[in-house]
N, C-alpha and C positions, 0 to 999 in steps of 0.2 A: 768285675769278674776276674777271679787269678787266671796266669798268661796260661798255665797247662790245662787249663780248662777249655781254654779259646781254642787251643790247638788240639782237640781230640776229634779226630777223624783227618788230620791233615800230617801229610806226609816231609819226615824233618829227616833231613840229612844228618843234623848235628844239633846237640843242645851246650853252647856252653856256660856256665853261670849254676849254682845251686838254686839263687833265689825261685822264689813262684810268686813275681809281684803282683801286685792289684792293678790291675789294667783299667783305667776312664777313660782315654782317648785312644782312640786309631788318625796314623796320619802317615802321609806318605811325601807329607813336602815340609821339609827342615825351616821354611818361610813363617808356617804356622808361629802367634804371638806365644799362646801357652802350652805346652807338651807335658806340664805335670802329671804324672802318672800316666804317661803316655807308651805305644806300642808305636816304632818308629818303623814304618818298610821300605829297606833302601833299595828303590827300584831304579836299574838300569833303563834308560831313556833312549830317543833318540839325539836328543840334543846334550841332556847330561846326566850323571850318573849319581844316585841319590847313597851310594856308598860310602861320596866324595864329602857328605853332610852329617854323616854319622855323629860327631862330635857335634856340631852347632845340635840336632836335636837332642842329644844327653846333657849339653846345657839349658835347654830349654824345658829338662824336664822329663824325658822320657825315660822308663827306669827297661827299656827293653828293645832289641831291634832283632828284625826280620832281616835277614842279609841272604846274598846268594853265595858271597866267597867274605871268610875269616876276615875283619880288618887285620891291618896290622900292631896296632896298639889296642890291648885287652881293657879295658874297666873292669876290676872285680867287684864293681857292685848294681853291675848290669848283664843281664842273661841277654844269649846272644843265639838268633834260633837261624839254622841254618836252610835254606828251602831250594833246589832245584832251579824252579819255576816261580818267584814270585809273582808276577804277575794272575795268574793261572790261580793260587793256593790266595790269594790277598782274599777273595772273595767270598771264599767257605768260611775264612777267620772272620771276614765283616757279619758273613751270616750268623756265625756266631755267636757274632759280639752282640747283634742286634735282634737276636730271636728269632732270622730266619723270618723275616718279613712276607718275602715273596710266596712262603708258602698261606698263606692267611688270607690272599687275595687272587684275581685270576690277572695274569700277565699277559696281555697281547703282545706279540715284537712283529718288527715290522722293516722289511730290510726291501731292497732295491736300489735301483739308480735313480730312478724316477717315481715320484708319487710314494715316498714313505709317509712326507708331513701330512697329504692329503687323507690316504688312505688312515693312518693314525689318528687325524684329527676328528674326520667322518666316522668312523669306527666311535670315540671316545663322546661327540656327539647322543649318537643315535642312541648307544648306552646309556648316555643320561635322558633322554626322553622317554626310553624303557624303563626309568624309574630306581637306575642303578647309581650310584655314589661311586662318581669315575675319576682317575688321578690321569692327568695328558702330558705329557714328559716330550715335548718337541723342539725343531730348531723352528718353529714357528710361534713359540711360548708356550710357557707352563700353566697350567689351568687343573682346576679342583672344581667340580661341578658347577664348569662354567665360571668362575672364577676367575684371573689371573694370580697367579703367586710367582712369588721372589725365591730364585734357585738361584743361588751361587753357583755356576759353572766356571771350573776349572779345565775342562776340557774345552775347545769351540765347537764341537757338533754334538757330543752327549755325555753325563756327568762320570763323572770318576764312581768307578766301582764302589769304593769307604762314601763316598758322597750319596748316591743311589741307594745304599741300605736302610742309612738315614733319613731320606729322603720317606722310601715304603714307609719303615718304620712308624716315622711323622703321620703320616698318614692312615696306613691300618689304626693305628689310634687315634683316628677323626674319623672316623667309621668307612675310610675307603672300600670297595669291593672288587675294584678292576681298577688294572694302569695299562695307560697305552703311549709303548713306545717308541722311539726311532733308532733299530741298529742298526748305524753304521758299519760301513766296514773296515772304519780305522778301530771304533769302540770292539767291534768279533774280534780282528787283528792283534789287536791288545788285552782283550781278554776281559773286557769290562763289563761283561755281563756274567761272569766266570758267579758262581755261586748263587746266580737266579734260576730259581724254577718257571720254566716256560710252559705257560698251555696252552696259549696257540702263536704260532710264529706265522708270518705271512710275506709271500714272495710275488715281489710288482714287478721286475723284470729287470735285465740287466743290459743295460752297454758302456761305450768305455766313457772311463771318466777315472781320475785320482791314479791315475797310472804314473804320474811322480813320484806316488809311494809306494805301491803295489808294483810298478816295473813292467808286469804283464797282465793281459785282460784275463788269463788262467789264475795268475795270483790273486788276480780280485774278486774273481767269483770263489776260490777256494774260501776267503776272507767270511764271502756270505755265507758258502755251504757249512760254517761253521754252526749258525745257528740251527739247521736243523739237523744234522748229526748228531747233536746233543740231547737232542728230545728224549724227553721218555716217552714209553709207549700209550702213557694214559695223555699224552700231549694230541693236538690235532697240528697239521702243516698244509697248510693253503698256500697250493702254488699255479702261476697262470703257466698253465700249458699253452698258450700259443708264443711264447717266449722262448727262444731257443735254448735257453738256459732252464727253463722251466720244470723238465724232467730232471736231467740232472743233478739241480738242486736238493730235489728230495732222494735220490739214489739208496743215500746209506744210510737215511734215518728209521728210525724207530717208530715214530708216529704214526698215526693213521694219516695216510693223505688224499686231501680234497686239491680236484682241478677245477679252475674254473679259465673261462674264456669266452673268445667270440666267433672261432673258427668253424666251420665245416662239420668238424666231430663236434658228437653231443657228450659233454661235459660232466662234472656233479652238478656243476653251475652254469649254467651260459645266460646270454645274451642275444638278442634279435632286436637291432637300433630300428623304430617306426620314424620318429623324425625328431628332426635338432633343429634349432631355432636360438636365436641371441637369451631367450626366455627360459631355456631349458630343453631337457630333452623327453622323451614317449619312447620306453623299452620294455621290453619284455626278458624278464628274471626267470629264467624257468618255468616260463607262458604264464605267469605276475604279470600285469601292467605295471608300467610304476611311470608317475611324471617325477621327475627329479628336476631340480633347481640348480643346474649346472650348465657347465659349457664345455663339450669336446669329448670326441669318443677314447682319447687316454683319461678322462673323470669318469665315463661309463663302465670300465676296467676294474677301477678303483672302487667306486661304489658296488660293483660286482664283488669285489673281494670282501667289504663289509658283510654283504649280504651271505655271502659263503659263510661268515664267522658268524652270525649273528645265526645263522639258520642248526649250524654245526651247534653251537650252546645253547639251542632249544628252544629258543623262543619261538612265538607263533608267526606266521607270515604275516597275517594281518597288521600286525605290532610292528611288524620289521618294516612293511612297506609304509604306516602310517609314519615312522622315525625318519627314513630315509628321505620322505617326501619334502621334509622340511628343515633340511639342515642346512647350514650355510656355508657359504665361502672361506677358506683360507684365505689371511692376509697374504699378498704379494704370489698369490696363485691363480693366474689368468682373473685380477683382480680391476673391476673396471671404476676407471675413474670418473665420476659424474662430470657432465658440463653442459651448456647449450649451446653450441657449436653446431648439432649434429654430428656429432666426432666418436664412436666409438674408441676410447683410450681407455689401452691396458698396462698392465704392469704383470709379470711374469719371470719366477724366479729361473726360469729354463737357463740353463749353463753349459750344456752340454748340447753336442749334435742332434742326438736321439730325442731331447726334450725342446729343442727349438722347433724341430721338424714336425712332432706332432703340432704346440701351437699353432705355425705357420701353415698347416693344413687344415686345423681346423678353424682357423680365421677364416681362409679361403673360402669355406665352404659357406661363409654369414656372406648374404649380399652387401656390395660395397663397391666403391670408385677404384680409390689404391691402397694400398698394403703400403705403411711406412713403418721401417724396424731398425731399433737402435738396441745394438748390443756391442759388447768388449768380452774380452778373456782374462782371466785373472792372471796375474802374475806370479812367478814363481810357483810355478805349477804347469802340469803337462800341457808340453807346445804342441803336441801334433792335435789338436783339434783344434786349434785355429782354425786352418784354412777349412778345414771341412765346416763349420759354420758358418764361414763366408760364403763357402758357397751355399750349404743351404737355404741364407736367410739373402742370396739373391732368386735362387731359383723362385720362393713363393715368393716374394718383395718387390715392389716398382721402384722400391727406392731404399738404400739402405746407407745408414752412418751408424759405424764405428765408431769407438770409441772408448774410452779404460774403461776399467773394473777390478775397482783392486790392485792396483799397480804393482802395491809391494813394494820390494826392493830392490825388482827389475824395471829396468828402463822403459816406459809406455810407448818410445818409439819404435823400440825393437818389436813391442808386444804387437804394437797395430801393424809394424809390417811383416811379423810373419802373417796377420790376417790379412791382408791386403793381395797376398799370395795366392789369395782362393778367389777371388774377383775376376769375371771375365769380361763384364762389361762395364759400360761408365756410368750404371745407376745409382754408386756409392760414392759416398762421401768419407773423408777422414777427417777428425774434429778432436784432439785429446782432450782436450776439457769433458767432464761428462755435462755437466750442465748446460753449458753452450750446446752440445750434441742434441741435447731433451730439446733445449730453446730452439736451432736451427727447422727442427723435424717437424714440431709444431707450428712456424712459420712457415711451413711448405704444405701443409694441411685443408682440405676443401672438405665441403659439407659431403657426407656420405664415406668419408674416407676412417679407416682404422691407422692406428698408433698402437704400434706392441713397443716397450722399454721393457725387452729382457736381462737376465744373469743375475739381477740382486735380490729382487723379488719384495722381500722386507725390511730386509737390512737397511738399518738408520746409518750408517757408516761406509765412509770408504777405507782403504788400506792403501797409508802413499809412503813409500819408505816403510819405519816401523809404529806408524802412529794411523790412529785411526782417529777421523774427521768426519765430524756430523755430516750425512750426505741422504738426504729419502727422496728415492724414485717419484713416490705417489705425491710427496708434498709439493718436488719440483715443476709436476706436470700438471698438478694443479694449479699452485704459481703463475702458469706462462699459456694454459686456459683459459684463466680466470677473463 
């Protein structure tokens, strides 16, 4: 595709160069092995500045770059397009380049603090038991009707904008129909979903967390209110109004918006919990019965919000409540590990205050002996919720050890004693090894007793310094079950 063809409808400060080259690749990282006939966008980072590469990609090939300010050594045999907003404009040029993928299929996004993977996954489920051809775009894996597939992530929580086009792309031509993804609020923040058309966005609820990055809990929900600002009005925006954030989220949008919840007020959607049990739960959707195959009334939430989108794009209830009946569990999401022990052991990606506390409440509520919970904070990353998960996971907990998670490139023992700081009594233990930790908690384990191993959830890896070491929650606990 020549470059001024890429660039119509997209707003250029400056063009310099005559040429109109033929454009084969889009790329944003000077790393890339081949650049030939490449369009290079030197995007300004947090860590570094892809301006600083402009040259290594023109040796690698690319006869064209996206810049925010003029290098200072010109090539006159490279056109040089000048943008404002890189990040922001990268994504209309990938739509571009790639035909505009997302409009050929329906986009679900999917933002919160808590329960985007769930919500995303259950969603992309249910749609494929409706008979739809669904593409699953998560930090919990990639999946194609059911599926697994191999995505090169260059981001850690969601794909690069140029990577995402390609990705649809790929797909709409394997007969996709729907993708279902997780926005972050680094991916809103950065603009990576910049040039996706959305048709339905959906909001699980917000508290604090990633305020390393974001600075203030205000920044971070602005982050999210990003995606549905954008909407257009033929978009729908499913948001839980019993969230405090819940309204405000949808404020300035465009879309039609649906609420759902479990509160007092009757909703577009609500809910009335009949009973929960280790087996599942008995709810009422809108005076639906439904048995669901879950655990904990933040998964009742969730599955409420499916239900809200599934119902909003038409399908019939009966269909919806036959899909929903039978869906399954997310890896490393209140993920129970078998044994004969008698031991209820879970694993649970919870990292946050607000998502420990549900957990540990709805553990509470399965009959049992004692509550034993082993969780860490990650490193290099916001300290003030330590202590407050200390003290959450003593308040439900008989017994609790700490221990990493991600260490990083901070010290583990600073990390466990700003936890140690939320502790008031001496039913905790502090153990830095994580393994030892897992080992310790299950030597202290009696028949009828639960084991929660929060913060990782899935993740095959730890982070010690700047390397990451084979490390799985579910394997070790099985291990030391066994």
């Amino acid at each position: 595709m020549k470059l001024f063809t890429l660039l119509e409808g997209i707003s250029t400060e400056k063009i310099i160069g005559e040429h109109n080259p033929d454009i084969k690749i889009l790329s944003q990282d000077s790393r890339d092995e081949d650049l030939t006939q490449g369009l290079y966008f030197a995007v300004s980072g947090s860590q570094v500045d892809g301006h600083d590469f402009i040259d290594d990609a023109i040796i690698k090939g690319s006869v064209a770059v996206v810049c925010e300010k003029i290098p200072q050594h010109i090539n006159s045999n490279i056109t040089y397009v000048v943008i404002k907003n890189i990040q922001k404009e990268m994504g209309r040029i990938a739509g571009n380049f790639y035909g505009h993928p997302s409009r050929k299929l329906k986009i679900i996004a999917v933002t919160g603090t808590n329960g985007k993977t769930s919500v995303a996954t259950f969603a992309s489920q249910a749609l494929q038991k409706l008979g739809q051809k669904t593409l699953l775009l998560s930090t919990a894996g990639n999946y194609f009707n059911g599926e697994e597939i191999a995505i090169n992530r260059k981001a850690s929580s969601s794909t690069e904008i140029i990577e995402l086009q390609k990705i649809l792309q790929e797909f709409v031509d394997r007969g996709a129909q729907y993708c279902c993804l997780e926005a972050t609020s680094h991916a809103l923040d950065q603009e990576r979903l910049s040039g996706i058309d959305i048709d339905v966005a959906i909001f699980t609820n917000l508290t604090r967390d990633h305020l390393d990055y974001h600075g203030t809990i205000e920044h971070y929900a602005n982050a999210k209110k990003k995606l549905f600002d954008f909407l257009n009005p033929k978009s729908i925006a499913v948001t839980n109004y019993d969230d405090d954030f819940g309204r405000t989220i949808v404020s300035d949008t465009q879309a039609k918006v649906v609420g759902y919840g479990g509160g007092k007020e009757i909703y577009d959607y609500s809910f009335d919990l009949q009973t929960m049990n280790i087996k599942g739960v008995k709810v009422l959707f809108n005076q639906n019965l439904m048995s669901l195959p879950i655990i904990g009334v933040f998964n009742v939430y969730n599955t409420l919000a499916v239900y809200a989108l599934l119902s909003e794009l038409g399908f019939a209830i009966k269909d919806i409540q036959k899909s929903l009946e039978s869906i399954s569990g997310v890896p490393g999401r209140l993920q129970i590990i078998p044994n004969n022990k008698k031991i209820l052991a879970l694993v649970d990606y919870a990292h946050t205050p607000d998502a420990l506390e549900n957990v540990l409440k709805t553990l509470q509520a399965i009959p049992h002996n004692n509550i034993i919970t082993v969780f860490g904070c990650g490193g290099d990353r916001d300290t003030g919720k330590r202590a407050p998960m200390a003290v959450i996971s003593e308040k439900y907990s008989d017994k609790v050890i700490a221990t990493s998670d991600n260490p990083r490139t901070e010290d583990p023992e600073k990390i466990l004693e700003d936890i140690r700081h939320g502790f008031t009594r001496d039913t905790h233990v502090i153990i830095q090894d994580r393994e030892d930790a897992i080992k310790y908690a299950i030597q202290e384990l009696q028949p009828s007793d639960i084991l929660l191993v929060a913060g990782k959830g899935d993740e095959d890896y730890q982070i010690i310094g700047t390397e990451k070491q084979y490390f799985d929650d579910s394997k070790v606990v099985q291990k030391y079950l066994a």
